[in-house]
Structures are given as structure tokens and as C-alpha cells.
N, C-alpha and C positions, 0 to 999 in steps of 0.2 A: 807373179806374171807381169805386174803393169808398176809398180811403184817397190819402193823401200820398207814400207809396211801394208803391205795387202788385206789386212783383219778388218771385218766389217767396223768392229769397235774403234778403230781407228777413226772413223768418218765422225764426223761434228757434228753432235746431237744422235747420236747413234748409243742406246742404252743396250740391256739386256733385254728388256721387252721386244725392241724391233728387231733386235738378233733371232730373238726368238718365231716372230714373227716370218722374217729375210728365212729363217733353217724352212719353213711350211712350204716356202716357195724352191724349195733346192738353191737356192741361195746360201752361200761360206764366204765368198771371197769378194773383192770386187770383179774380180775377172768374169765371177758367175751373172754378175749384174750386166754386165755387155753381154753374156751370151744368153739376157732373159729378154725375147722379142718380143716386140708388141703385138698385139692381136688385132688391132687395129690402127688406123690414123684420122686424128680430128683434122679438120681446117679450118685456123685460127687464124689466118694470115692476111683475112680480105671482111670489111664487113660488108651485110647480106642485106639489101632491103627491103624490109617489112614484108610489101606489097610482094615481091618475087618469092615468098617462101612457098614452100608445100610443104603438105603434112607428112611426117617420114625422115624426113633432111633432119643433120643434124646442123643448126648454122651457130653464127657471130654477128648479132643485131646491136645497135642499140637506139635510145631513143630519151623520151622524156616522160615524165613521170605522169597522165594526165588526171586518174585519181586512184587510191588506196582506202580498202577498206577489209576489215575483220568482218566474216560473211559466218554465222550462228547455223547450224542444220545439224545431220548425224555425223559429220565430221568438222569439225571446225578448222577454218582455213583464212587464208590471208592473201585476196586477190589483190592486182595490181596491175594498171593497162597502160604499156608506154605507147607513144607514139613516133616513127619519123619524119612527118609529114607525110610518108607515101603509104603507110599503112598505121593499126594497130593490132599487137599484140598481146592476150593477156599472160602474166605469169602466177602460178599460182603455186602458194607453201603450203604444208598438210602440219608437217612438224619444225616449229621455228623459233627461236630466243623470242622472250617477250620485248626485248628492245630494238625487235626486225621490224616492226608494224609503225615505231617511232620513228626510227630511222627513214620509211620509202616512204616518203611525203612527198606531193605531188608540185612540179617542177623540179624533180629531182632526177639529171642525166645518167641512164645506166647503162654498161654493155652486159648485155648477156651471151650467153653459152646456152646448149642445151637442144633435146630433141623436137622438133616440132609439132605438134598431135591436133588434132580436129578438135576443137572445142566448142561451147555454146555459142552460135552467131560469129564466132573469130577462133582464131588460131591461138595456141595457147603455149604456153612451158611449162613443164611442171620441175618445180625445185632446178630451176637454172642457176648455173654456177653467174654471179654477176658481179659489179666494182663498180665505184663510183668514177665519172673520167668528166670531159669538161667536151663541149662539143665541137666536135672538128680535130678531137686531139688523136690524130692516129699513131704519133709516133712510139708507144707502147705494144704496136702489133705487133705477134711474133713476126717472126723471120719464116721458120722450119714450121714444117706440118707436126701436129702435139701428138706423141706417142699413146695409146692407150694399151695396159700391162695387165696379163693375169696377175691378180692378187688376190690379197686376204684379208679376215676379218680383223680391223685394229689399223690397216697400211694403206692408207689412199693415194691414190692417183698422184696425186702434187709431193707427197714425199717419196717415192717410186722413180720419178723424173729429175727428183733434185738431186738422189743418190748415185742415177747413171751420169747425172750431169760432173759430178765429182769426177766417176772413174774416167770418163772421157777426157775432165784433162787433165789427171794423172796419166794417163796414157800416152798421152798428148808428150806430156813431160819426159816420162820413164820409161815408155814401150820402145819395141824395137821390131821393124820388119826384119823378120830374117829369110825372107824365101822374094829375091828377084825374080824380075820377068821371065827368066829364061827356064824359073821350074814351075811357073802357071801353063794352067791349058790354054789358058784366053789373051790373046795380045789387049791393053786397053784397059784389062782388068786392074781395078783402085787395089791401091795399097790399103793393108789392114786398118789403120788408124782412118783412113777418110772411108773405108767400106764399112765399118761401127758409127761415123757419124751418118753415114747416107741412109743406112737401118736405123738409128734412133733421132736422127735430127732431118728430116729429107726437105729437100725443096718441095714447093708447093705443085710445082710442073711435075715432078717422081710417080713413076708408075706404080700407085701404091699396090696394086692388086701384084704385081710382079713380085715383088717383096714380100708381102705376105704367103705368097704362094713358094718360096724360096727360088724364083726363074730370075730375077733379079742380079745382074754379077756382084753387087754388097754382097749379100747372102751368100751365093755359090763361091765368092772370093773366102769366106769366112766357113763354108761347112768344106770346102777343100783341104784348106789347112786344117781343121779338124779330123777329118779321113786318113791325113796324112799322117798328124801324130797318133791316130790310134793303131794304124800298119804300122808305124817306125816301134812303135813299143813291141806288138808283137815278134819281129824281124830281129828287135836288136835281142827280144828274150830269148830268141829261138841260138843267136850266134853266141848267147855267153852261155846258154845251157851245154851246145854243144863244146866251148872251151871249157868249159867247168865242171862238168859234172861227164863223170864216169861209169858208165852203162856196164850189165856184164857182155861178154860175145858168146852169143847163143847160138854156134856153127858144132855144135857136138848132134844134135837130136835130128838129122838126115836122115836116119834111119826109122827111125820110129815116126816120122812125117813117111815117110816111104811104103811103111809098112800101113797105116790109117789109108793111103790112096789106094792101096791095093784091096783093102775088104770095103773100101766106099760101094753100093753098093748102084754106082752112078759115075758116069766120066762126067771129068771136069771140063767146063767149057774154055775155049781159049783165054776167054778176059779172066778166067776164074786159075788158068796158070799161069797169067800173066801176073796177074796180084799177088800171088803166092810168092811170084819169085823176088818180085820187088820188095813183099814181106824180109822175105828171108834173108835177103841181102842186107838191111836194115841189121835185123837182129845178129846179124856177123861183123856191125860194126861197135870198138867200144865205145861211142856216143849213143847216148837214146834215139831210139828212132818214137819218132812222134809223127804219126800218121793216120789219117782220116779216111776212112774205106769209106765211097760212096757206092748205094747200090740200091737199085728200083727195089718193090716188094717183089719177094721172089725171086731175085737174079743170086742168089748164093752165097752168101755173107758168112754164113755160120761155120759152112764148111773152111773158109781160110783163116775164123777162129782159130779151130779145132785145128790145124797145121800148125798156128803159132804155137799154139800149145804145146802139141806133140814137140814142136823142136825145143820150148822152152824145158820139158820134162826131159829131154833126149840129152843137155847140154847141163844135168844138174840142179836145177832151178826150178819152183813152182808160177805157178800163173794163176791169174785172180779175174772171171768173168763176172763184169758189175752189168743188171740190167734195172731201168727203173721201177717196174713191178714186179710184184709175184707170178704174175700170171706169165710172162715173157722169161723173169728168172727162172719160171718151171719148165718153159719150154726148153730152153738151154741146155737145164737139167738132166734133160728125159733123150735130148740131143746126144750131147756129149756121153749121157752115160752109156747108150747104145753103141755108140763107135769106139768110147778111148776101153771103157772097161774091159774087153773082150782083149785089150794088148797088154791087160796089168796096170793100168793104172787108176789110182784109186782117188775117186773126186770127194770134197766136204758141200754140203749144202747149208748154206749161211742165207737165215730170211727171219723178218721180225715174223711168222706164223710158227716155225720152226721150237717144236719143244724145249723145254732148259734141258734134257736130258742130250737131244739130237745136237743140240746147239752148242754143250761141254762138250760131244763128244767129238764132232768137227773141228769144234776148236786146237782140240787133242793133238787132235791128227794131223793139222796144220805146224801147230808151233815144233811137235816131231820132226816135221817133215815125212811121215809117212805118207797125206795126200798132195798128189800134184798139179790138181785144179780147187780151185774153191768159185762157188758158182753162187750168186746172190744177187740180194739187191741193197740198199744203204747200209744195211746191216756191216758186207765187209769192212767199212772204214770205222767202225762202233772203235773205242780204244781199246779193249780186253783182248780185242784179236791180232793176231800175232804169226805171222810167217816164221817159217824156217830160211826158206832165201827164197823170196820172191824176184824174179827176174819181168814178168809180164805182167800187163796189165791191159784187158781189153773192157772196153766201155762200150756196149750198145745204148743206140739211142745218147747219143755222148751232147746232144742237146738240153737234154731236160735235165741234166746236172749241173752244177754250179761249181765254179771254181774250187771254192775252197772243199766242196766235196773230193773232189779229184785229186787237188793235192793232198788232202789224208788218207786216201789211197797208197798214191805214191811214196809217203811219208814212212809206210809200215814196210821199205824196204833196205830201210838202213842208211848207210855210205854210199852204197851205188845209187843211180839215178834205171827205174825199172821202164823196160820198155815200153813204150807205150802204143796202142792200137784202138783210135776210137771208131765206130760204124755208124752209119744213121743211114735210113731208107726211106728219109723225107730228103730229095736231091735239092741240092742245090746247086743255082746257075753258076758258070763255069766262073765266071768274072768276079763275082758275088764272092766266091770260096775260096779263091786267090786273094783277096782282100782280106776279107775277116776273117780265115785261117791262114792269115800267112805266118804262123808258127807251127803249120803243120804241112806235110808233104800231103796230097791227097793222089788216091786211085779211084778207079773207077772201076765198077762192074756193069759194064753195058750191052751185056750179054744175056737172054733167059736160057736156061738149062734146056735141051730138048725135048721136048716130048710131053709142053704143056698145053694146053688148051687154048683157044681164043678167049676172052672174054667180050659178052656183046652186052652194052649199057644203053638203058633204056630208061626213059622219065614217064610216070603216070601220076594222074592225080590221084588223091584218097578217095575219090569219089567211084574210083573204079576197082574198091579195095574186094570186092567180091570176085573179079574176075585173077586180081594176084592171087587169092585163096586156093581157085580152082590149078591158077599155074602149081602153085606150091603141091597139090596134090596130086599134078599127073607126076610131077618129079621125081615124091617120093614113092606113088606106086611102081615106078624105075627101078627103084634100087638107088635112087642116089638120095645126097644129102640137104641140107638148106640150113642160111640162118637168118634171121628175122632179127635187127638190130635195131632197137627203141633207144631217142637221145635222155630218158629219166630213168630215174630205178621206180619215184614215189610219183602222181600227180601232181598236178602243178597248173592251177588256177592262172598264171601267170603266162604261160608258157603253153599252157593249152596242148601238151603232150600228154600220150598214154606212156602209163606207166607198165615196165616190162612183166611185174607179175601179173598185172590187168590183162594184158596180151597174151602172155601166155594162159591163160586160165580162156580166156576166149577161143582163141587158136586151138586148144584143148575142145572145146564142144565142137566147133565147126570142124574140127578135121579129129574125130575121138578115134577113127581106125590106125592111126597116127601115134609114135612116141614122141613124145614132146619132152625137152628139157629146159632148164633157165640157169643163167649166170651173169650174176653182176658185181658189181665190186664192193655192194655191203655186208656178204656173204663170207664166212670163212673158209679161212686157205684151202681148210682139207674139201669141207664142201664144192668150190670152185674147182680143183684138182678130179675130186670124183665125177663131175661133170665131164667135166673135158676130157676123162679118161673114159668115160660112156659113149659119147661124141663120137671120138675116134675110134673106138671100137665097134664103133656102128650101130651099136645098142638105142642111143637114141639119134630119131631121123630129125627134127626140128630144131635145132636151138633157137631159144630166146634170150637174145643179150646184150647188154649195154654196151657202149663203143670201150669198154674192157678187152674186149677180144681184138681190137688195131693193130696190135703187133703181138706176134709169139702163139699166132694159131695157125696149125698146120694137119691137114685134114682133106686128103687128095678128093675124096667122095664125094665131099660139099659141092658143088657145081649150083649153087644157088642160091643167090644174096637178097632179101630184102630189106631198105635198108628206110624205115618211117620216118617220117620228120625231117627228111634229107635238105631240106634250104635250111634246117637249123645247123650245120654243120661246115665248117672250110674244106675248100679243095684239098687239101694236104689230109685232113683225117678222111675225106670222102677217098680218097686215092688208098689208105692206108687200108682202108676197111674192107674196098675194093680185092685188094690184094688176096686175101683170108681165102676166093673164090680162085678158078682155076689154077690150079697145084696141082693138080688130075690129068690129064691126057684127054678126058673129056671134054665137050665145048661146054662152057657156062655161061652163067648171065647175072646181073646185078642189075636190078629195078629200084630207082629213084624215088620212091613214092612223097609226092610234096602235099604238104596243105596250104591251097590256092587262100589267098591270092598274092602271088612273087613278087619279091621286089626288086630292080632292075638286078640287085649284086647277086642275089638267092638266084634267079634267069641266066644271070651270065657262067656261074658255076656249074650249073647241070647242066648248062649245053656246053661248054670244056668237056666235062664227064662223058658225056654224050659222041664227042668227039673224039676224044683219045684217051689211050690207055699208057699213053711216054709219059712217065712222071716226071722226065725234065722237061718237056711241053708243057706240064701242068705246073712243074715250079715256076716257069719264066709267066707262065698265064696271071697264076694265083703273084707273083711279085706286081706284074702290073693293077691285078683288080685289088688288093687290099696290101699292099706292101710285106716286107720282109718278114716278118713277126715269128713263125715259131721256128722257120729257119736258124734261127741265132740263139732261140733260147736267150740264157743269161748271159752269152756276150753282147745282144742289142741291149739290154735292160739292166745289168748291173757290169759285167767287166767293161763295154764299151763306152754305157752311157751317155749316149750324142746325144747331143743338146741342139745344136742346129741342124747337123746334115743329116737327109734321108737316104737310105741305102738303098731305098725305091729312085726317088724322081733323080736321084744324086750320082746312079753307077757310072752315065757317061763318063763322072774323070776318074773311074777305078784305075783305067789304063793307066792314065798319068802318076796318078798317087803310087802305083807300083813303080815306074819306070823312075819317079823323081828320089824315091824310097832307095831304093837300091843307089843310087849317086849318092844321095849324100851321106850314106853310109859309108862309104865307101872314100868320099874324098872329102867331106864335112861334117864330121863328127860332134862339132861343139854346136852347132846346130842341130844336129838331132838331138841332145841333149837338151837345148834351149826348148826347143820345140815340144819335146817330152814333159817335161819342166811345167811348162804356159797351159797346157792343154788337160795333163792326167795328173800329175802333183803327186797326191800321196796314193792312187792308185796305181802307181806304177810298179809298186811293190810286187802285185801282179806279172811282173816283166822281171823280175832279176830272180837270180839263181843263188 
């Protein structure tokens, strides 16, 4: 990125140890050392007089020596009290060379460094960084405010500073701006090499708290071009997949999608034949479509599955439905086989619960080509498993997978490149998905099916946990159903949550007229399975269950959520959980039940909850109160990896980052390359076909 040789080893005085050390910090390159920000800034630039400190401040005093002595007690230490004339300070060492006590002899001029603290009868330093100087001599002061750097054990402060000090002017020497004013958002905004010095070297005037906070244009100059090359990777991966690789065209299976909508046993809403067609359209071209179904809980997802499917099976070709659990691959499961079976087509169940006997024989059946769905969960990408010709590939929940899970998916379909269709029903903002999927086409379902319920949320404390008991009871002497959702399986001294078999066993005496059941996720497959198929059969009225049941429960009767420990939880799984509850035609409710006393973010989420039931409200809500996080999955944490820009405080320049993305694709290619290059290096691997 910034030199001829970029390896930490390169830098003088750089061994294997501090390699070692520099890898703790995510530190490889030196380019990583510019993009390692300070956490704070000292100011070294001014000294401080005696008399004007306070305790707290960290200042730059110095003075003269006026005596020294080694002080005997339960800790042995080595006081020392300079003076300026306008005050005295003392400083004091705990642990120190036997030749430090020789050395500060009195009349002896020091500057110190260091924090200021209330001491006996004076102010005091403890272990101040100090030098010996001559009086009046200031021309040794910095210039720049002194950076302070996360670090580690072995790599202090002063070697941390000397090694940015290098890249900076290597940089200086070897960098190159490649992005003019005219593809910034900001007129004014510094160029890259003086926006890495005003972040690691600032004048003393520098608003450092702006900096810190990345509001700063240094920073926002330097997490733009970051944003940028992590969009131009994905954009450029998306144009050589579609030049390179060869999709099959899946325009044979109209008929048998034709036939599936006719015994659906449900009209499609419009968004839900809008998607379909956009599906379908895809899958008739011979490039991959790669496409990201977005859709609230409950707005109908599975059903434009089950159409890819059918046309993938209609057109020759098998399809492979991946979800991340058992419990959600079961629902799938028990989905799919209710609709495709009844038209002849025969699915495999692929799950690590899944017997060796079930699991050859699926396998069987796949590499035949006898079944035309295979339904699971990490399991399908195991290596043993083996398609006949896989054509599809859909991915619920397509967040909580990791790259290279996905491409050995992909992997098991040969020479062609197999369609692909991922879902998630944690939304994401509009701006947000255009950015960080911009290798995928995305839709939308923003549509709920007819004929469901309201849901009406409500927050109570636990202290009113006998009057939820009684609600839970007129419910079930209704006829209808409930679940009762504990955030542990075991106690937890820590956490000070009940544990879900403690609750149900409880819930069991106070309500014994009552079926009661429990599921959670330390439970085995078939056990969980027998549950949920009691549940839904109406067999039992209660469930008890760990946030297991988020996604992949479907069980119209339910009409009644409550959900313990609810400030332990984010908006995104409170929304999910949410969900599980009106499916029915009946009105529901989900009761927030908290354990006081809240703290401002736990308050601000159950009154969201409280508020609405739009889970794109509640994504834009939850992006502002705690940032991006499981929206991304492993594109924020491992394929993205930003190191400066927040995809929170950062989206204002998503516009730009698209709009300048797309140009210089288009008319500046050695710069997207350069820019790729500086940025992602060997993750861009990632990005090519």
C-alpha cells in the first residue's frame, strides 16, 4: 500500500517478537499501523504550572529537584518533590532501577509527564514518564498532540509511535492519492497523507474529541475511502462473476411453480408476486442470479423458496435449502414437504441430529439425482455430499453464515456457477443493503399475507409477574396458545436469570390445569422435534423456551408471548421472537416482562417494541441505538473488516460511495484496482471468480 516493501520486518529494530506482538493488535502491514487509531491524545506541547494543576488532568510540568528520599513502610517507594517556583509537586516510584534513587538528587531539573492525583498535603504523580532538561529549555517540546494507542503486553507506548512515525513517511514518500475532489462528499476535505497525519500527529488547537469520535473530516476523509474499496470489491466481484461464470437457465419448471401456486393453500400477496417474478426472471438468465430476499417475520419468504425450487426441479436441476439450525431446518422441512411432495417430488434431510442410516440414505438420493430438494443445515456443505446437478441454492438467515461456508455450497455444483437466493428477516435499511450487498440484487417483501392478527406489545415489570400468570391463564382456558421465552437454559449467578427448566416446573404448579411443555437448544434433535410437533398439534398449551424458537416457528394458535428478561435481549432478536406470535387471524400480544432497574439502552428498546411492529423502523431504530452488528453478520467482522468506518455514524456518505463506485468502474479501472489493492490486499480473494 504505502512503500516497496510493506512487511512489518522490514522496519528497523522490528524482530520476530514485536511481529508477534504488532499480529495481537491486528497489525500485518504497515498500512495496518496508520489505520491503528489512537484512543486518546496527550498534550505535550505547552508546560503546565505547578500551582494551576488539578487532580485528574494529565499535564507537562517541570521543575527542580528540592529533595529525594527512599521512604521504608508496606511498600517501599521513592519519593521525590520538585518545585517551580509557583508550586510543589511530589512524584512518587513503587517499582524502580536501584540507580533511579542515585540518579534524582536534589537540584536536579526534571520535566514530567503523567496523571495528576490528590496526594498527602500536595499533588502528586505516580511513576511519571520524566528527562532530565536544563531550565528554560523548551525547544524540545512537541510540536503535535502525543497519540495514545491500544496496545499490548511487551509494546509500549514510545515504540507504537515510532513505528507510525516510519509509515507516515513512507507514505509521505510512496503513497499516492488516488481519489480527487470531485469523488469526495466534502469540498475542503484533506487529502489522505495529511488526513493520517492530522489523526496521528494533530495540532494542539485539533478538536480532539471530534477525532475520536470519527466526526472529524481526517477520519471521515479515511473511513470513506475505506467504504469505498470495500463496495468496489464487492461490485467488481459481482461483474466478473457475471462475465465468468456460467449459471444453468432455469426457464423449464413453470409448470410445476404453476402447479405449487395452485394447491398453496393461500393467495399470494402482491409483493410476494412481485418477488417471485423477479425470482424467476433471474433464474432464466445464464448468469447467476445472486439475490437477497428481504422480508419482515411473517411477510412470506418460504413460499418464494418453494417456487424457486419447483422451477429449479421443473428445469432439470436439484436445489439445496441451507438454514442455520435444526430447529428452523425443521421447519423447512415439515414446509416444503407438505407442498412439493403431494406434486412428486422427493426431498433429502441433511442435519448433523440426522442418523448415519437417514444421512446415507439422503445422501443416496442426492448424488442419484432421485431427490430434488436437500434441506439442512451446515451439514450440506460436509465434503461426502454430493449433488447430481445442483442448479439452486437458497440460504435462510444468509447472515449468520460465513463466506467460505457459502462458497462450499456453491462449490458442490461443478462447472456452472448455481443460483443463488439468500433470505434474512432481520431488515435491513434501504441504504445500508445497497452498500454492503452490493453483490447482490435485493427485493423486498413488504407485504403481511392477509388475514393476520394485530399484535399489541406491552412492557411490565417482574414484580407484576403474578398478574402475567393469571393473563397466561384466561388465554389458555380460550383455547388458545402461549410461549413463555427464558434468555438461559441453566442459572446463572451472573446474570441473575431463571433458568427455563426452573420455569417451567414452576409455571407447572401455578398453572397444573395446564399442559406445559419445554424446548431449548441443549436438548436433542428428536426431543425438540417431538415438542414442536405437540405445540403445534395443540397437545401442549404453554411452551417454555429459550430464544431457540426466533426463527422457524409457526403455530397460528399461539396468540401469546411472554418473553423474561427482555432488557437482556436486542431489538433485532426481540423483534424475531416477536414474530413467532400473531400468525393466526386472532389479535395477540407479547409482554415484555423486565427486571428493574433499566438502563437508558434496555428503556430505549422496549419503548421501540412498544411502539411498532415495522421491523424496518426497528432496523433504522436498533442501527441508531447500538450500531450495525448482526445485520452484517460476517461481512462486518470478517469479509468487511473495517477498521476505521462505522456503518452507523458513517451511512451519510453511502450515497456517494455508491455513486463514485459505479464511475470509476466504469471509467477508472486502475484505480479501482489501486484502491482494492491499499485497502483489502489478500482478502480480496473474496471478490474474484
Amino acid at each position: 500500500m504505502i512503500a516497496p516493501d510493506w512487511r512489518l520486518q522490514a522496519l528497523p529494530g522490528v524482530g520476530e517478537r514485536s511481529v508477534q506482538r504488532l499480529h495481537r493488535l491486528n497489525i500485518y502491514t504497515l498500512a495496518d499501523l496508520l489505520l491503528h487509531l489512537p484512543i486518546r491524545y496527550e498534550d505535550r506541547t505547552r508546560l503546565r504550572r505547578i500551582a494551576d494543576l488539578s487532580a485528574g488532568e494529565r499535564a507537562l510540568v517541570e521543575g527542580a529537584i528540592a529533595w529525594s528520599e527512599v521512604a521504608q513502610g508496606r511498600r517501599r517507594r521513592l519519593l521525590c518533590r520538585i518545585s517551580d517556583g509557583s508550586g510543589q509537586l511530589d512524584l512518587v516510584f513503587f517499582n524502580y532501577p536501584p540507580k533511579t534513587a542515585e540518579r534524582l538528587q536534589r537540584g536536579l531539573w526534571l520535566r514530567c509527564f503523567g496523571e495528576v492525583r490528590a496526594g498527602y498535603g500536595s499533588l502528586q504523580m505516580v511513576h511519571p514518564e520524566y528527562k532530565r532538561v536544563k531550565p528554560g529549555d523548551t525547544d524540545r517540546l512537541s510540536e503535535a498532540l502525543t497519540p495514545v494507542y491500544r496496545s499490548t503486553d511487551g509494546l509500549h507506548q514510545k515504540k507504537l509511535r515510532s513505528l507510525v512515525d516510519v509509515a507516515l513517511e513512507l507514505f509521505a514518500q510512496h503513497g499516492q492519492d488516488h481519489l480527487d475532489g470531485s469523488m469526495l462528499p466534502e469540498s475542503g476535505w484533506p487529502g489522505l497523507l495529511e488526513a493520517f497525519q492530522q489523526i496521528h500527529r494533530p495540532s494542539p488547537e485539533t478538536d480532539t474529541q471530534a477525532l475520536l469520535e470519527g466526526r472529524h473530516p481526517a477520519v471521515q476523509r479515511v473511513a470513506y475511502e475505506e467504504l469505498l474499496a470495500h463496495h468496489l470489491t464487492l461490485r467488481r466481484y459481482r461483474l466478473n462473476l457475471h462475465a465468468a461464470a456460467t449459471a444453468p437457465v432455469l426457464d423449464g419448471g413453470e409448470g410445476l411453480a404453476g402447479q405449487l401456486r395452485d394447491t398453496l393453500p393461500f393467495e399470494l400477496t402482491a409483493a410476494q408476486l412481485r418477488v417471485d417474478s423477479e425470482v424467476a426472471a433471474d433464474m432464466a438468465q445464464p448468469s447467476p442470479m445472486l439475490r437477497l430476499l428481504q422480508g419482515d417475520v411473517g411477510s412470506g419468504k418460504t413460499v418464494i423458496a418453494a417456487l424457486a425450487c419447483a422451477r429449479a426441479i421443473g428445469s432439470g436441476y436439484q436445489a439445496a435449502v441451507m438454514a442455520p439450525t435444526e430447529l428452523l431446518a425443521e421447519q423447512h422441512w415439515r414446509t416444503l414437504s407438505s407442498w412439493l411432495i403431494p406434486l412428486e417430488v422427493e426431498l433429502a434431510w441433511l442435519s448433523g441430529s440426522a442418523s448415519t442410516a437417514q444421512r446415507r440414505s439422503a445422501m443416496q438420493s442426492l448424488a442419484a439425482g432421485r431427490a430434488g430438494v436437500a434441506i439442512g443445515t451446515h451439514a450440506l456443505f460436509q465434503e461426502a455430499v454430493e449433488f447430481f446437478r445442483l442448479g439452486l441454492v437458497v440460504i435462510d438467515e444468509q447472515h449468520r453464515f460465513g463466506v467460505n461456508q457459502r462458497l462450499a455450497l456453491k462449490e458442490k455444483a461443478g462447472s456452472v456457477e448455481p443460483h443463488q437466493l439468500s433470505m434474512t428477516a432481520t431488515p435491513i435499511p434501504r441504504t445500508l443493503a445497497m452498500t454492503i450487498y452490493a453483490d447482490l440484487d435485493v427485493s423486498l417483501l413488504d407485504e403481511r399475507p392477509p388475514g393476520r392478527g394485530e399484535v399489541k406489545t406491552v412492557a411490565v415489570s417482574s414484580a407484576r409477574r403474578d398478574e402475567v400468570i393469571e393473563r397466561i391463564r384466561g388465554a389458555l382456558l380460550e383455547g388458545r396458545q402461549a410461549y413463555w421465552v427464558c434468555t438461559l437454559v441453566e442459572a446463572s449467578e451472573e446474570l441473575d436469570a431463571q433458568a427455563a427448566e426452573e420455569t417451567a416446573e414452576e409455571l407447572a404448579r401455578e398453572l397444573d390445569e395446564c399442559t406445559i411443555g419445554l424446548i431449548h437448544g441443549r436438548m436433542a434433535a428428536a426431543e425438540k422435534e417431538r415438542a414442536m410437533a405437540q405445540f403445534a398439534a395443540g397437545e401442549i398449551e404453554l411452551l417454555v423456551a429459550t430464544t431457540v424458537i426466533e426463527v422457524g416457528v409457526d403455530v397460528a394458535n399461539a396468540s401469546l408471548m411472554i418473553i423474561d428478561n427482555a432488557e437482556r435481549l436486542g431489538l433485532a432478536q426481540l423483534h424475531q421472537l416477536r414474530g413467532r406470535v400473531g400468525r393466526g387471524s386472532s389479535a395477540s400480544s407479547c409482554v415484555l416482562m423486565y427486571h428493574g432497574p433499566l438502563s437508558a439502552v434496555s428503556r430505549q428498546r422496549l419503548e421501540v417494541m412498544r411502539e411498532t411492529t415495522d421491523g424496518f423502523v426497528i432496523a433504522e431504530r436498533d442501527l441508531q441505538i447500538r450500531g450495525p452488528g448482526e445485520f452484517l453478520g460476517s461481512r462486518q467482522t470478517g469479509d468487511l473488516g473495517l477498521k476505521v468506518a462505522d456503518l452507523s455514524r458513517d451511512k451519510a456518505l453511502l450515497d456517494t460511495v455508491q455513486r463514485v463506485a459505479g464511475r470509476l468502474l466504469t471509467e477508472q479501472p486502475d484505480v479501482v484496482e489501486a484502491l482494492i489493492e491499499r485497502w483489502i490486499g489478500e482478502a480480496q480473494r473474496y471478490g474474484q471468480v
